[in-house]
C-alpha positions as CSV (number, residue, x, y, z in Angstrom):
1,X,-14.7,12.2,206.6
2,X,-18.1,13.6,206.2
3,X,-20.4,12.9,203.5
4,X,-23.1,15.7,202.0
5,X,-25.6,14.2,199.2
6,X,-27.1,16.4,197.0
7,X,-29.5,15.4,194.1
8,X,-28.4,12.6,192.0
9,X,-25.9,11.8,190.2
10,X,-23.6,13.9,192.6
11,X,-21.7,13.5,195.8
12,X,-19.8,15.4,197.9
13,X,-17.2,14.0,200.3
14,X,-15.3,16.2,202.7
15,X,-12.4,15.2,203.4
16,X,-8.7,16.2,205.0
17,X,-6.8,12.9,203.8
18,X,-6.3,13.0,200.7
19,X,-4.9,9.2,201.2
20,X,-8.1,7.8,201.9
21,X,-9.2,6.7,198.9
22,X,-10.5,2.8,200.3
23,X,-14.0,5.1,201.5
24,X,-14.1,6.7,197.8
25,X,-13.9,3.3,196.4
26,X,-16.6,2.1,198.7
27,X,-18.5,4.9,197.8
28,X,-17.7,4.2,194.1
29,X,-19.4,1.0,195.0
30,X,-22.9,2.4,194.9
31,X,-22.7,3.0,191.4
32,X,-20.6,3.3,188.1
33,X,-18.6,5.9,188.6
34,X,-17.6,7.9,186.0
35,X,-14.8,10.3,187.4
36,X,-14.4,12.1,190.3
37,X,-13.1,16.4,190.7
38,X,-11.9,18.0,194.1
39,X,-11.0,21.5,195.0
40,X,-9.1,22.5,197.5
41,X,-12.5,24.4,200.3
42,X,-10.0,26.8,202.3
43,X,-12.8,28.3,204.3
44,X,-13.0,24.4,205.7
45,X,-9.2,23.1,205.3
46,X,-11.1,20.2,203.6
47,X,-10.6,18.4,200.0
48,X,-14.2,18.5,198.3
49,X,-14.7,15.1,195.9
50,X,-17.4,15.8,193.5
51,X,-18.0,12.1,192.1
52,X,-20.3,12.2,188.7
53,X,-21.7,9.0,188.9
54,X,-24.6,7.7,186.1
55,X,-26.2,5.3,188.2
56,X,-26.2,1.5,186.1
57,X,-26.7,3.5,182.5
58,X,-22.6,3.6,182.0
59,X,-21.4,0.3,182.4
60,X,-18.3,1.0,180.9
61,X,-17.6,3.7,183.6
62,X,-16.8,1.5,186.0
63,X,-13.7,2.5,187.8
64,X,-12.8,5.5,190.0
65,X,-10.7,8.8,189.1
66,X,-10.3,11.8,191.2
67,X,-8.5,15.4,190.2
68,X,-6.9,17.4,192.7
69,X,-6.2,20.6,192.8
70,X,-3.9,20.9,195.8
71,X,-1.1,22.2,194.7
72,X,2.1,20.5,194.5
73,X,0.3,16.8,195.5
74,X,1.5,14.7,192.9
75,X,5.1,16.3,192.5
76,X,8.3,14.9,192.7
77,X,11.2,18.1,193.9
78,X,14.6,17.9,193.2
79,X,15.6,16.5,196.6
80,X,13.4,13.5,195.9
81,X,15.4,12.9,192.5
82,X,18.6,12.9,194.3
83,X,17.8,10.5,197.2
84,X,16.9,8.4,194.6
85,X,19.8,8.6,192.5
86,X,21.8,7.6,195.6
87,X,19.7,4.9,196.5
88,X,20.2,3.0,193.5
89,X,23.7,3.5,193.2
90,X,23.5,1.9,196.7
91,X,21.6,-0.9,195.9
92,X,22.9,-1.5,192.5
93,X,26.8,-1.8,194.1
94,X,25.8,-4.7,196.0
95,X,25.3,-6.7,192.6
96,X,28.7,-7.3,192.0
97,X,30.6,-11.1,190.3
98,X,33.4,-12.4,190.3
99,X,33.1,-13.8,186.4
100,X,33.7,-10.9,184.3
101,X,31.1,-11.5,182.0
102,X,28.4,-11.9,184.6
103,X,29.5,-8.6,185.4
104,X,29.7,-7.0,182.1
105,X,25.4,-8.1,182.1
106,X,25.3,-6.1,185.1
107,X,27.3,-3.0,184.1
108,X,25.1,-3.0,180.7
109,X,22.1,-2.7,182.8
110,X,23.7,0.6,184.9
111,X,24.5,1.9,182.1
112,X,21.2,0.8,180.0
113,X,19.6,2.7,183.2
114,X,21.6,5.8,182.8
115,X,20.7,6.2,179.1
116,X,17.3,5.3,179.3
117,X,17.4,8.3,182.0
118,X,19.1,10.7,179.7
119,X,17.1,9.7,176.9
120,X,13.6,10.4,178.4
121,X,14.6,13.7,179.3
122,X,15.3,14.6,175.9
123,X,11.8,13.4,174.3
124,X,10.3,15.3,177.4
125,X,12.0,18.6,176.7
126,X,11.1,18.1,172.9
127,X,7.3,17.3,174.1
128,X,7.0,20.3,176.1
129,X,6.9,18.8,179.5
130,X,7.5,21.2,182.5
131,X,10.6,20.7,185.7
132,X,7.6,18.5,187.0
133,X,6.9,16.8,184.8
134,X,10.4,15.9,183.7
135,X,11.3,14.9,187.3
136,X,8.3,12.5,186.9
137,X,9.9,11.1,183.8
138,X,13.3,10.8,184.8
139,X,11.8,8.6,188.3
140,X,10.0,6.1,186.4
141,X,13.4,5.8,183.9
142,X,15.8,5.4,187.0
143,X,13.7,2.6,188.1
144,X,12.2,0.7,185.6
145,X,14.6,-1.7,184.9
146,X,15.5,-1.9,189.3
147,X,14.4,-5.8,188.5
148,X,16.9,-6.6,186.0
149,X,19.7,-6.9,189.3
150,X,18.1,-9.3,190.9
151,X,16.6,-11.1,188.4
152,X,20.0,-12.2,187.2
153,X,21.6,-12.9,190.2
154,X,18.9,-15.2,190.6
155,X,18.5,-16.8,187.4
156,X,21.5,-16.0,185.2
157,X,19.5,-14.4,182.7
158,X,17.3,-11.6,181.6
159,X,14.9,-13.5,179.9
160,X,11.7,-12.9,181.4
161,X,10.1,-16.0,179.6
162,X,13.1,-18.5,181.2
163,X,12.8,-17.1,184.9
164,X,10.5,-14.1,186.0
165,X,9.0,-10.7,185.1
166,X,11.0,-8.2,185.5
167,X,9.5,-5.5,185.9
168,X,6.9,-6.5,187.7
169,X,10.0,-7.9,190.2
170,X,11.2,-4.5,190.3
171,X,7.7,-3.3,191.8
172,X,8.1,-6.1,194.3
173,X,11.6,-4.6,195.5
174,X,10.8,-1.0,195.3
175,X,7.2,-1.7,197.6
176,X,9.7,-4.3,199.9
177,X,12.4,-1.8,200.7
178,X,9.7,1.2,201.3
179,X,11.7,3.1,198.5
180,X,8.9,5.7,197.2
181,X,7.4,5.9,201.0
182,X,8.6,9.5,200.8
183,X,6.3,10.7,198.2
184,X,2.4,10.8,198.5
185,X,0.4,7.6,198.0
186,X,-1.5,8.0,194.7
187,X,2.2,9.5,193.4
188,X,4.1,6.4,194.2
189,X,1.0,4.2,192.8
190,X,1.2,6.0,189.7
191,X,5.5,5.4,189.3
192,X,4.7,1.5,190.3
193,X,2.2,1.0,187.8
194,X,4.3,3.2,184.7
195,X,7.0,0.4,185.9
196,X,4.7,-2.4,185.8
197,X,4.0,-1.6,182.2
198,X,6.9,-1.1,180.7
199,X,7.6,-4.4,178.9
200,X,4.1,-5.0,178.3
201,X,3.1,-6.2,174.7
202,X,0.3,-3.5,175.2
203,X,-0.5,-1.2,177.5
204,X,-3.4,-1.6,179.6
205,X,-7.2,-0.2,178.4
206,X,-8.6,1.8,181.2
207,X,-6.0,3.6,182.3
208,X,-6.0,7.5,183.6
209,X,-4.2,9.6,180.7
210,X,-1.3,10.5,182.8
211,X,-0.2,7.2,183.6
212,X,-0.9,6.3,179.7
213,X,1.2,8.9,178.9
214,X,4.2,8.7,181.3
215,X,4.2,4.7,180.0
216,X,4.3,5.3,176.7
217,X,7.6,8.0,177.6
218,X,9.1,5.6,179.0
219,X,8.6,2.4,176.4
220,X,10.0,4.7,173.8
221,X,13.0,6.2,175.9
222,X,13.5,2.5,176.4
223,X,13.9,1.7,173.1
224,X,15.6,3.9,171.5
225,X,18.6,2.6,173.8
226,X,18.1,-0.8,173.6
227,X,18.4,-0.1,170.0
228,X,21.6,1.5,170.4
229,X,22.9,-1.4,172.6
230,X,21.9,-4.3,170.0
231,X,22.9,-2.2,167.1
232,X,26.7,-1.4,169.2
233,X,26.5,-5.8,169.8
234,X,25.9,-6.6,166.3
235,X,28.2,-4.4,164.8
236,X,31.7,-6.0,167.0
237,X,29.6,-9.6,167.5
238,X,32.5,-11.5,165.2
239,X,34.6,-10.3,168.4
240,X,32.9,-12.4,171.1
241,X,28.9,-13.7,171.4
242,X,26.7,-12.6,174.9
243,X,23.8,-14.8,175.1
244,X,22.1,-12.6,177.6
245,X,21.6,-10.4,174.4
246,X,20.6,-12.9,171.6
247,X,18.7,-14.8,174.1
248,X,20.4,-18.1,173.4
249,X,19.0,-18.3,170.0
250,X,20.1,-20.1,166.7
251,X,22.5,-17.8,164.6
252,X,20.9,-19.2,161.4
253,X,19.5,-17.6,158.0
254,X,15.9,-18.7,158.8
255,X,13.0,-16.1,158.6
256,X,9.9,-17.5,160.9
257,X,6.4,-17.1,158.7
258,X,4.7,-16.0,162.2
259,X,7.8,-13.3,162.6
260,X,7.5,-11.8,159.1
261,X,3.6,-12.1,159.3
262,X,3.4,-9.9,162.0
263,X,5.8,-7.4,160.7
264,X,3.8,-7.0,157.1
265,X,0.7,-6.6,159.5
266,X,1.7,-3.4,161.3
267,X,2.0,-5.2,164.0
268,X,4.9,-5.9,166.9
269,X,6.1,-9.6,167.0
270,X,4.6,-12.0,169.5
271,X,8.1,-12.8,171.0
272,X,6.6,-16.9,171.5
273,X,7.2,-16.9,168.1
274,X,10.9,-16.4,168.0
275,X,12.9,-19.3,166.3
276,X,16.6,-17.9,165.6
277,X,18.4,-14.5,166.1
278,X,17.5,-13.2,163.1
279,X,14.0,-13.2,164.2
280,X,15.2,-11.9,167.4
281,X,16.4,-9.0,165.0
282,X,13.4,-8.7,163.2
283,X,11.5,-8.3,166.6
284,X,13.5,-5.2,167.1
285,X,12.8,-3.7,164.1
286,X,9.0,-4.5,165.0
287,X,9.2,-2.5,167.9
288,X,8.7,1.0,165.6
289,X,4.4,-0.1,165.2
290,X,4.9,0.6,169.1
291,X,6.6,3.6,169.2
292,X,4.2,6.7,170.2
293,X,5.8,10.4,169.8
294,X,7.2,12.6,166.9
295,X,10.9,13.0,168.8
296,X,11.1,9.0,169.4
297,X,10.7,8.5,165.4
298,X,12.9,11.3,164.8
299,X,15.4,10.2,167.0
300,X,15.0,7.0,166.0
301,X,15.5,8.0,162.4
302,X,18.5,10.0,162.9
303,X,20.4,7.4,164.8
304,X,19.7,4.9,162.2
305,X,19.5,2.1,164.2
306,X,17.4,0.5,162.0
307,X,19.4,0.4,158.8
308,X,22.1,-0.8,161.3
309,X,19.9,-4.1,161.7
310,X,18.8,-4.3,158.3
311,X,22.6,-4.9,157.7
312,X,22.8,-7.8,159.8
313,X,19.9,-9.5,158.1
314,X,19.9,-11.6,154.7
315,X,18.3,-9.5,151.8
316,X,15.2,-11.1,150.4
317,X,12.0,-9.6,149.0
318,X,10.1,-10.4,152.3
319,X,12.7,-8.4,154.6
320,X,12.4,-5.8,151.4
321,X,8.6,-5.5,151.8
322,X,9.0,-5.6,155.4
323,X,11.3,-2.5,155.9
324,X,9.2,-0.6,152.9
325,X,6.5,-1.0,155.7
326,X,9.0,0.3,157.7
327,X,10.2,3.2,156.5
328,X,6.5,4.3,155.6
329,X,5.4,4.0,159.4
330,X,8.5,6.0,160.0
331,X,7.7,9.0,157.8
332,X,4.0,8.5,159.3
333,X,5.5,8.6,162.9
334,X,8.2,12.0,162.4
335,X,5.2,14.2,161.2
336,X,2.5,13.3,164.0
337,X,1.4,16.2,165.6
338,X,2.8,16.9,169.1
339,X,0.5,15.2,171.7
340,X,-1.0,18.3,174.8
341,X,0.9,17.1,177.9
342,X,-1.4,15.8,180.5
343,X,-2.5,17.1,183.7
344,X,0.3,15.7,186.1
345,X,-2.3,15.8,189.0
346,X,-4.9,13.5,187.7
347,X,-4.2,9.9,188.7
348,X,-6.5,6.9,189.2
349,X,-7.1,4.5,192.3
């Protein structure tokens, strides 16, 4: 690697490895960094970095972003889609049980997996996304829930709060069995951290656009088929009751204050407040202040899954003002203008 300083606030860095990003982050040291460009130099068969830096007068700008323009560097082909698909059918087979409802938590996860898969691809096509993109998409929805298998063989239950984070176990196990070692570096990084978001309460500040953007795809995708699961559950639950889904809480008529607070706010439920399954429910219905693109309300609205829990709650005037709230963010959420895809190249250390 070879360094060239012109005057400040620029720097060039020469470079073959587009791997190497521990020396731009020591370089980012020097300074706050703003962002970083390359180009492909052909007359050199070198990466050129151009890192903007604004000395200690940003100190907001404090982390380090590079573009490339090296074609195809941050793309996942067909091929890669496949070997994946395989994989986890692999891995997911070894999860098997003997009880039939252990199993039954497992098969809804497959098939959670599947949907979620199928689902993305339909908000991407509606959001304009390219074969890319879309192959980027349907990665991080084949493996963000990869923690889920373990997680209940371990612990019985997919309760995050009662044994351990599951998606941030499902990094663990992709990074452990070298899964993504076939795709570049800063690719891989990129999938690991969309997974690691997925069941945040919020996504993180500070983030590149593209991995902002591939998160958000995926939360919603998510969703809208967990939606369709609880909605299917509540609709035949008189025939038999699965804890993994109600999260061992009270069947009662109860209403938490902190639950329907929240909801009259605008604002997702903080799931420490949960008390009974109908705030459970209420939670769900929640989860619409988090959705992010026109299709995912549409969908959502189509579906009705949310009419479908409104059913399965008791009518008073606080679950009234609470879906008016509703059903106004909704009609908000179906007209937003489509968001300009980002630039699938630019990822962040």
């Amino acid at each position: 690697m070879r360094f060239t300083h012109t005057f400040n606030p620029y720097i060039w860095i020469f470079t073959k490895d587009l791997r190497n990003l521990k020396t731009l982050i020591e370089v980012a040291a020097v300074g706050n960094i703003v962002k970083a460009e390359s180009k492909l130099c052909v007359t050199q068969s070198a990466i050129i970095f151009r890192i903007i830096t604004q000395g200690n007068h940003c100190g907001e700008c404090n982390r380090l972003f590079f573009k490339s323009h090296n074609p195809g560097m941050l793309m996942v082909n067909q091929q890669h889609i496949d070997e994946f698909k395989k994989w986890f059918t692999a891995y997911v087979s070894d999860y098997n049980f003997l009880n039939n409802d252990q199993q039954q938590n497992i098969d809804l996860k497959k098939e959670h997996t599947q949907r979620v898969y199928t689902e993305i691809l339909h908000l991407g096509r509606q959001l304009g996304l390219n074969a890319d993109e879309l192959r980027l998409a349907e990665l991080t929805a084949l493996f963000h829930d990869i923690g889920r298998f373990e997680q209940y063989a371990r612990y019985g239950t997919f309760v995050d709060c009662q044994s351990v984070n599951h998606a941030q176990l499902g990094v663990e196990i992709l990074r452990e069995k070298g899964v993504l070692t076939g795709l570049d570096a800063p690719l891989s990084d990129l999938v690991l951290r969309i997974i690691a978001y997925h069941n945040r309460a919020a996504l993180p500040e500070g983030e590149n656009p593209t991995c902002l953007f591939f998160s958000r795809l995926l939360r919603d995708a998510d969703k809208l088929d967990i939606w369709r699961v609880v909605t299917d559950y509540y609709r035949q639950k008189d025939k038999e009751t699965n804890t993994a889904i109600e999260l061992g809480l009270p069947d009662t008529p109860v209403l938490t204050a902190a639950v329907t607070e929240d909801l009259l706010a605008g604002k997702i439920v903080d799931i420490k407040n949960l008390k009974t399954l109908n705030d459970f429910k209420l939670l769900q219905v929640g989860w619409v202040f988090d959705l992010n693109f026109a299709p995912s309300f549409q969908r959502l609205s189509e579906k009705g899954y949310l009419e479908m829990i409104r059913s399965v709650l008791p009518e008073t005037e606080i679950t009234r003002k609470i879906f008016a709230a509703v059903h106004a963010h909704m009609e908000n959420g179906c007209s937003k203008p489509p968001p300009r895809p980002p630039d699938c190249n630019f990822v962040t250390d």
